[in-house]
C-alpha positions, -999 to 999 in steps of 0.1 A, spaced: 841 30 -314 847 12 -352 817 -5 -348 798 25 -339 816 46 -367 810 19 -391 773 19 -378 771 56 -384 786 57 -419 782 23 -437 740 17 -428 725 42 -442 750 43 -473 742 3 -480 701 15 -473 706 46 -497 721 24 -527 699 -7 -519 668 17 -524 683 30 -553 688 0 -570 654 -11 -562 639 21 -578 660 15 -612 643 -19 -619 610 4 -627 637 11 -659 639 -22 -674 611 -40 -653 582 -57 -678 557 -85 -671 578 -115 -677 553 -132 -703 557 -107 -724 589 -97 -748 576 -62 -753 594 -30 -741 587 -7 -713 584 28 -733 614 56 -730 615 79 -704 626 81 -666 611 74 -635 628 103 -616 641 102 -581 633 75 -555 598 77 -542 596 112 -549 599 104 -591 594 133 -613 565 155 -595 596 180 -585 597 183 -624 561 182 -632 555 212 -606 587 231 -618 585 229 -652 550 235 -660 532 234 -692 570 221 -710 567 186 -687 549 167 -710 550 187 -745 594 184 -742 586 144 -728 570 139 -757 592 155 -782 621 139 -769 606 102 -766 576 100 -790 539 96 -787 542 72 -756 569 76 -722 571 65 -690 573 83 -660 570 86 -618 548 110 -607 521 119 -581 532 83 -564 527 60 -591 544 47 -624 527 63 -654 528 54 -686 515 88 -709 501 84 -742 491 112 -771 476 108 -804 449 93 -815 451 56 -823 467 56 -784 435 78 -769 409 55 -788 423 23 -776 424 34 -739 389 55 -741 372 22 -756 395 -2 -732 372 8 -705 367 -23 -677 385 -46 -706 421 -37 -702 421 2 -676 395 14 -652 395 45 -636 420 57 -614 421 91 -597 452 106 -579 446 94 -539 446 137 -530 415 134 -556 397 108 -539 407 115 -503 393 153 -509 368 150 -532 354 120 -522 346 80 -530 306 89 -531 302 103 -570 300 93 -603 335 101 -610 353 79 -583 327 49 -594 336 18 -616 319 -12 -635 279 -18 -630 277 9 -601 293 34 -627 270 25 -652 235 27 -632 248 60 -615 255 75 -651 225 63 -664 207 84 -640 229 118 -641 223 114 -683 187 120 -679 195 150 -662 212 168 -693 187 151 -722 174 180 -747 143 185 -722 162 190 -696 186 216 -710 154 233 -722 143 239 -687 178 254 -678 186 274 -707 162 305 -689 180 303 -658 216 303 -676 203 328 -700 193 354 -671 229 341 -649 250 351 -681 230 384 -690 239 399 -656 277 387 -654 280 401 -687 260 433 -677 283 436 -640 312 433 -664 303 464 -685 292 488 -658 324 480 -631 354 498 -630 379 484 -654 399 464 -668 377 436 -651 398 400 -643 379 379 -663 392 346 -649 380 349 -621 345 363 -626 341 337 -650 345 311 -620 320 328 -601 297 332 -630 301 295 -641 294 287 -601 260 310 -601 252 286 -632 266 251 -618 249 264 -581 213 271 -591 211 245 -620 231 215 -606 220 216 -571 193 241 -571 208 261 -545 205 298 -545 228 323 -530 236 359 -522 266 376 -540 287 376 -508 283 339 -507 284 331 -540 321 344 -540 334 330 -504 323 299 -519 335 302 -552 369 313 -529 369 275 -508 363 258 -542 394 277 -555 414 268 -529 405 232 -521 408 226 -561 445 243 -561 459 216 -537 441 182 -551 470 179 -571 499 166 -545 516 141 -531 491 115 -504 514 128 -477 491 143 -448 515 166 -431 505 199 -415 503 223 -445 505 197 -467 480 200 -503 465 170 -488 461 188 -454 447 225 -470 422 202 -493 408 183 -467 407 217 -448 385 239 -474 369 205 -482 352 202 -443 348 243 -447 327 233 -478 304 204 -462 298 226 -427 286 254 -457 263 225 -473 250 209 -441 219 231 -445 210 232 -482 212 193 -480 185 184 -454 163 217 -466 169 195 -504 161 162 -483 130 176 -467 117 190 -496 121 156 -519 106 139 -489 79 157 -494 76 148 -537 91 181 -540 111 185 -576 132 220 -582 143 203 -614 178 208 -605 201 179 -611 205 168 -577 169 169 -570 168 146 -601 193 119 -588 173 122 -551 143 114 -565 155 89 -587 172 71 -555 136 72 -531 117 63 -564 137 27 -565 136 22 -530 174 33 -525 187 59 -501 215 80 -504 236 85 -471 245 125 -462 283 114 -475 272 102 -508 248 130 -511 274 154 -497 302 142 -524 276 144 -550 275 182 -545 307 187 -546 312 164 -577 285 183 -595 298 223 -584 337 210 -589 330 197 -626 300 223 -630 323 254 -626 355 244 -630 359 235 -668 333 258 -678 350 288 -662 378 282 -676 366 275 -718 345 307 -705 376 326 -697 396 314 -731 366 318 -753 364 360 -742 408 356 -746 402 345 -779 375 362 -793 391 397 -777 420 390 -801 398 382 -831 377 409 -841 366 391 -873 352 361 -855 331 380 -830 319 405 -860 306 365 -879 290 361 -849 276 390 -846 267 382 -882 248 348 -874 225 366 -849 215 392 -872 207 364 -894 185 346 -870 170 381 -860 187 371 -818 207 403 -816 184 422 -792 201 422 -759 170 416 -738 156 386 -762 146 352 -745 164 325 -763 150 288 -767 174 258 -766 163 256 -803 172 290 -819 206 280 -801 209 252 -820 202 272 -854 239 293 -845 260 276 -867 289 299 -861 286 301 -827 284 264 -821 318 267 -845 334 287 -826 328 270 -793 339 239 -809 373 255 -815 376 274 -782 371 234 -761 401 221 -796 427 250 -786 421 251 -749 407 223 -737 400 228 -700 416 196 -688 451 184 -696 441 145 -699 427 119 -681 443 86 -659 433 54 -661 447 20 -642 461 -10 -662 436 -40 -656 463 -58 -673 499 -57 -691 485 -44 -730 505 -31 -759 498 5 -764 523 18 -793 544 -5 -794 550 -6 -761 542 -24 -727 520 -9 -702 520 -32 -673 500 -43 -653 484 -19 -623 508 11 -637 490 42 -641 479 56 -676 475 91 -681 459 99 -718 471 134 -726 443 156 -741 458 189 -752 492 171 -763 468 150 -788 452 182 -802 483 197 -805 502 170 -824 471 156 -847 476 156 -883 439 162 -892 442 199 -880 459 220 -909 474 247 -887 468 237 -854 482 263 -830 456 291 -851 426 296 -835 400 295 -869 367 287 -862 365 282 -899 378 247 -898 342 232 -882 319 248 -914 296 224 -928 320 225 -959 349 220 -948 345 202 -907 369 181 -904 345 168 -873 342 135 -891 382 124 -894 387 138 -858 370 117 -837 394 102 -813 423 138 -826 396 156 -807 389 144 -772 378 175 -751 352 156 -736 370 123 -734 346 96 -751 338 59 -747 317 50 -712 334 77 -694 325 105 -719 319 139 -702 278 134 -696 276 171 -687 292 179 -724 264 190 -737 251 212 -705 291 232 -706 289 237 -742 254 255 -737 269 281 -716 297 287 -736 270 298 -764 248 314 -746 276 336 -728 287 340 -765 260 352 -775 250 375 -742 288 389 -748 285 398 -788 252 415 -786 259 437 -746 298 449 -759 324 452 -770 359 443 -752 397 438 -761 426 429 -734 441 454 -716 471 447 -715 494 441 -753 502 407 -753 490 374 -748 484 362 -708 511 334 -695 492 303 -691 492 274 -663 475 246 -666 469 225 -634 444 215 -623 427 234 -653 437 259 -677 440 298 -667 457 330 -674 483 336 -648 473 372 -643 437 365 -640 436 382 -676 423 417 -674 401 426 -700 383 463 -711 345 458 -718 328 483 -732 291 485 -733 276 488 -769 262 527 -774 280 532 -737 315 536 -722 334 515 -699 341 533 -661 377 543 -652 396 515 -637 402 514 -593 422 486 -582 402 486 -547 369 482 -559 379 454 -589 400 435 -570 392 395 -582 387 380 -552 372 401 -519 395 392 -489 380 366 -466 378 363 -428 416 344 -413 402 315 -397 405 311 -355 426 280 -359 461 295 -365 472 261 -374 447 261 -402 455 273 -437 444 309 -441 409 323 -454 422 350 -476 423 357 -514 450 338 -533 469 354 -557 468 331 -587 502 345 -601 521 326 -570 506 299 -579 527 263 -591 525 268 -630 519 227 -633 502 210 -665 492 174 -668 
């Protein structure tokens, strides 16, 4: 009976402390030919390290982190050791450390969901062929071609926008708009409204669960991604082999993905369905994703600036673009100074994306401290912006600061890192910031619009940046008035069929409020 009691009692106390003890030595571990120290911080519980607080505490996780411990801590999250970094000496050296000292590193949920078959997921020399081949997809003859078929996307969003009942929720009809654009431009698939938004609904919901822990238990985020991810490939099974056919045939839709398949049959390559198949969802989850959400802070903004919109309004007069039905050209884009300004300050205050991760190739010093070897690296994007010294004033939102005059463009290279830089620079960059002109643009000259509500929206931030409450806004059509508001007919996201498998997660609309108010 002792033996047994002892058993009972004394095992699991000696396995609770002997795990314990193991996880402290990530405290005061370091590569031993080195005398530099691991940066402050804590590594959280065992195994489970601080995700409980990155998920509880939101947006504060890494902003108190880093005014507590500095520009560079430690920390445990998502399964791995982290070391995060902001400011711009830090962000330079691991952007331009690319395959010298980090590579790439997704969180597993990312990779397991989204797929090994992409761009994204891709490292070294197959990493750099693969991205030489997207780039020619967004050179300036490219965007040309596509600026007709944004152009007439953004012109009826902005048009649906005016004439429904209101306040519309601008969040998400910006996703759907940015999907319309990342659908028929990226992959050169075209839908009907009904399936633009049960689409733009899987997306959502396979997106809100990449980030969680590699655990593959029933209801698990791992468990709901993979779910909407298969819902998404049965939907694509289709469209792929009609887009196979067709470039089997020399067919070209000029569409990004036609652009890659062609590439592959012209050197003698083929693409298998999975590669093809993670492709697409590569190109609609970075496509839409960002985009929609710049899109959605850009109309935040500009509701709450009056002055700015009325200098854009100003710099289309000037360039005689302020008829609403008026064909743009990529070049008379160009020519809006203003508007380019104040899309540059739109991706500088809220830049889509919290930061990016990268894997230690090898121990490095990184501000004074030691990053070792195979720990995860997590760059933080917003925290840099935030903190930068170049930026007089850099909670305002003022346009103002990218004039020819006075840009501050040159000083900011690395204190301005929307786009990330270095070989793993953003290659649709160029191709997101069109849209956020052009919807500019579409917006100033169709209406007018203020938020509907007095006070600024709470914001969350993972996996991207939104309002919480979907951020209803009043649009007003110019010479017209807006219709009264009805809760049934604007609701943001039509309610979906429940799926058959009860043991499945549920195909319904998600009310973004409940969501986990996370930040990277």
């Amino acid at each position: 009976m002792l033996v047994e009691l002892l058993t009972v009692l004394v095992l699991p106390c000696v396995a609770l402390l002997l795990s314990w003890k193991l996880w402290t030595q990530y405290y005061t571990w370091s590569d031993s030919g080195s005398d530099i120290a691991l940066p402050p911080g804590s590594m959280g519980l065992p195994f489970i390290g601080e995700t409980l607080s990155l998920v509880s505490q939101g947006g504060k996780f890494s902003s108190s982190r880093h005014a507590q411990y500095g520009d560079v801590f430690k920390t445990h999250i998502l399964g791995r050791p982290t070391i995060r970094v902001r400011g711009a000496t830090n962000v330079r050296k691991i952007l331009l450390g690319e395959n010298h000292i980090v590579t790439s590193l997704w969180p597993q949920t990312f990779r397991t969901v989204l797929g090994t078959g992409n761009l994204a997921m891709s490292n070294g020399e197959e990493h750099r062929l693969r991205r030489k081949v997207i780039m020619k997809a967004f050179n300036y003859e490219a965007l040309e071609r596509y600026v007709p078929i944004m152009q007439e996307i953004m012109r009826e969003s902005v048009q649906r926008w005016c004439g429904a009942a209101q306040p519309v929720m601008v969040w998400p009809m910006a996703r759907e708009m940015a999907f319309r654009v990342a659908s028929a431009v990226l992959v050169g698939f075209q839908h009907s409204d009904e399936e633009i938004q049960h689409l733009t609904f899987l997306f959502t919901n396979m997106v809100k669960n990449l980030f969680s822990l590699p655990v593959k238990l029933p209801g698990s985020g791992l468990s709901n991604g993979l779910f909407y991810r298969k819902a998404i490939d049965e939907w694509m099974m289709n469209h792929i082999q009609r887009k196979k056919e067709f470039v089997l045939q020399g067919g070209d839709s000029g569409d990004v993905l036609s652009h890659i398949m062609n590439t592959a049959k012209d050197n003698g390559e083929k693409l298998s369905d999975q590669e093809i198949q993670d492709t697409v969802v590569e190109l609609l989850f970075a496509g839409h994703e960002t985009t929609s959400s710049a899109a959605t802070s850009l109309i935040m903004h500009l509701a709450l600036q009056p002055q700015v919109v009325q200098k854009v309004h100003e710099d289309l007069e000037k360039h005689g673009l302020l008829q609403p039905d008026q064909p743009l050209s990529l070049e008379q884009v160009g020519r809006l100074t203003y508007v380019g300004q104040v899309v540059k300050e739109v991706l500088r205050r809220r830049p889509p994306i919290g930061g990016g991760y990268r894997r230690a190739l090898k121990s490095f010093e990184i501000g004074g401290f030691q990053v070792p070897e195979g720990w995860a690296v997590l760059y933080s994007i917003r925290d840099t912006h935030e903190a930068s010294q170049i930026f007089s004033s850099p909670e305002l939102f003022d346009p103002d600061r990218w004039t020819p005059e006075t840009s501050q463009a040159p000083l900011a290279r690395y204190d301005m890192v929307t786009f990330g830089g270095g070989p793993r620079a953003c290659v649709g960059k160029e191709f997101a910031k069109l849209q956020l002109k052009l919807l500019c643009v579409e917006l100033t000259r169709r209406c007018r619009w203020k938020l509907a509500e007095d006070k600024l929206p709470d914001m969350k931030f993972l996996p991207i940046v939104y309002p919480a409450g979907g951020l209803p806004v009043i649009f007003t059509p110019i010479g017209g008035k807006s219709q009264p508001y009805d809760r049934n007919k604007n609701d943001f996201l039509h309610e979906k069929e429940r799926t058959r498998d009860k043991g499945s997660p549920v195909l319904c609309s998600v009310s973004f409020e409940k969501d986990i108010n996370v930040a990277m």
